[in-house]
C-alpha positions in Angstrom: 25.6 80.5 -100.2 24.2 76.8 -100.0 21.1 78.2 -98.4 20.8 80.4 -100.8 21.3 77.7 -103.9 18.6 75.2 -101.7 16.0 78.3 -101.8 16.9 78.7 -105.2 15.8 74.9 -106.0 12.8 75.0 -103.7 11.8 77.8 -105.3 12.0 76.4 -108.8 10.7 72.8 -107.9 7.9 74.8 -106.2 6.9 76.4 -109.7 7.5 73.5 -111.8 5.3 71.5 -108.9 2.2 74.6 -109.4 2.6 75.2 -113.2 2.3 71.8 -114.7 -1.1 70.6 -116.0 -0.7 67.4 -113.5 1.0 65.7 -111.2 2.8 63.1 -113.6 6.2 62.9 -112.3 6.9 61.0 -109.4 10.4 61.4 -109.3 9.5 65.7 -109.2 7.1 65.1 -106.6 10.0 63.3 -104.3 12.7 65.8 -105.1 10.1 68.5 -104.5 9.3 66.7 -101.2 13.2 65.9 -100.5 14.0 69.5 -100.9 11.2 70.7 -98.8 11.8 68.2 -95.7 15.0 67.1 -96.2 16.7 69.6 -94.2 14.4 69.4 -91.1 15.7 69.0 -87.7 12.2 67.6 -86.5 9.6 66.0 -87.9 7.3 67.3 -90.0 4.3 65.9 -92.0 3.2 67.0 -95.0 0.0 66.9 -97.3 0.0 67.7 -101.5 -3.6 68.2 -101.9 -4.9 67.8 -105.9 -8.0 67.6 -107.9 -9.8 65.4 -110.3 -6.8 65.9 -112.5 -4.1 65.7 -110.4 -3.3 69.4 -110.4 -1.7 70.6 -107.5 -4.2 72.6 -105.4 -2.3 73.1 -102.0 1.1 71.9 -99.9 0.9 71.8 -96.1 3.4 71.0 -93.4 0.1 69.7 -91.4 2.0 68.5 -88.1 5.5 69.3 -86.5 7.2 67.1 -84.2 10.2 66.0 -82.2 13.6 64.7 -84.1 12.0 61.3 -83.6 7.8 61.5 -84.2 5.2 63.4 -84.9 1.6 63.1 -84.1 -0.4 63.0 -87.4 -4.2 63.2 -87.0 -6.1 61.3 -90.1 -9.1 63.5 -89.5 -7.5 66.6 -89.7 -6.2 65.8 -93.4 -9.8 64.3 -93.8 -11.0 67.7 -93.0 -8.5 69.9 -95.0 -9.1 67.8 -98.0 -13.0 68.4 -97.7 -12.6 72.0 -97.0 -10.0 72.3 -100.3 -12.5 69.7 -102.2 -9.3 67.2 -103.1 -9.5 64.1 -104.9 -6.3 63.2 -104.1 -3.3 63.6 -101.9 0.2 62.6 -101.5 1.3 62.6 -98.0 4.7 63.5 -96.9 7.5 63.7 -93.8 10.9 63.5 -93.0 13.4 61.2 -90.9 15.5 63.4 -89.0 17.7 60.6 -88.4 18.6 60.2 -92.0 17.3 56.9 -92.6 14.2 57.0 -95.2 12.8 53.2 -94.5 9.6 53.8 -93.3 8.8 52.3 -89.7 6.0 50.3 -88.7 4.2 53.3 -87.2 4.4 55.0 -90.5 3.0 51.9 -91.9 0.5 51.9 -89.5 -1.0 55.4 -89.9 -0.6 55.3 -94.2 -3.1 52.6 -93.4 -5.2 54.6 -91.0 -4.9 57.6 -93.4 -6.0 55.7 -96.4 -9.0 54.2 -94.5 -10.4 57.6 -93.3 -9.7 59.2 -97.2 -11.7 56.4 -98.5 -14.6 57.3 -96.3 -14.6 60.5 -97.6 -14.0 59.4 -101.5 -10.7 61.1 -101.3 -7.7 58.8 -103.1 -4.1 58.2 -101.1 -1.7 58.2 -104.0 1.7 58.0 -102.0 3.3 57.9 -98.6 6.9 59.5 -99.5 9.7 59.5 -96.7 12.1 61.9 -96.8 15.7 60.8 -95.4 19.3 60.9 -95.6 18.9 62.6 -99.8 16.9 59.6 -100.4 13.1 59.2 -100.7 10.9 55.8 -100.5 7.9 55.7 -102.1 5.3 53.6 -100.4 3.0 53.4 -104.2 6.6 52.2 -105.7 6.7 50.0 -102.9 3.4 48.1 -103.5 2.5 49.1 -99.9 -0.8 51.8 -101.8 
């Protein structure tokens, strides 16, 4: 039954998350996100990909990892935002662990992200951990 209510909820956050005529709500965005990675016994990194306009064009879970890391590859969301033609993206994982603070690895490769999506003229909006029910925002925490 509880999987079936969480589908339920992904399922509707997923339409609400398509259907709008932007992305303007960044408290939908991370319960989206939550809902999506929050139940994940490993790590996984995800990518909102959106136009001029902030519509959504495409979610990917982009890398998968152990219960403690995952190997993210800048060039590969360079690449997928090229081949989708994205302005924007929000990037995306979980903490296994439960803990949402970011680390200074995820710190570290927001940073290396954002460098490689400017080269390409392709804006980093967010960085949004997923841990524990809770979500940090690294544009809400001045870190973008």
């Amino acid at each position: 039954m509880h999987d079936e209510i969480i589908n339920q909820a992904r399922e509707l956050l997923t339409q609400r998350l398509y259907r709008t005529d932007s992305l303007t709500s960044p408290r939908d965005t991370e319960s989206y996100l939550a809902l999506q990675l929050g139940d994940r016994e490993h790590e996984v990194f995800s990518v909102i990909f959106l136009d001029n306009q902030n519509h959504v064009i495409k979610y990917l879970e982009m890398f998968h990892g152990s219960i403690a890391t995952t190997s993210v590859h800048p060039r590969e969301i360079a690449r997928q935002a090229l081949k989708l033609n994205a302005a924007a993206i929000i990037c995306s994982h979980n903490h296994p662990s439960g803990i949402a603070e970011p680390s200074d690895i995820d710190k570290v490769i927001t940073l290396k992200i954002q460098q490689v999506m400017g080269l390409i003229e392709v804006r980093l909006l967010d960085h949004i951990v997923v841990g524990g029910g809770q979500t940090v925002s690294f544009a809400e925490r001045g870190w973008l």
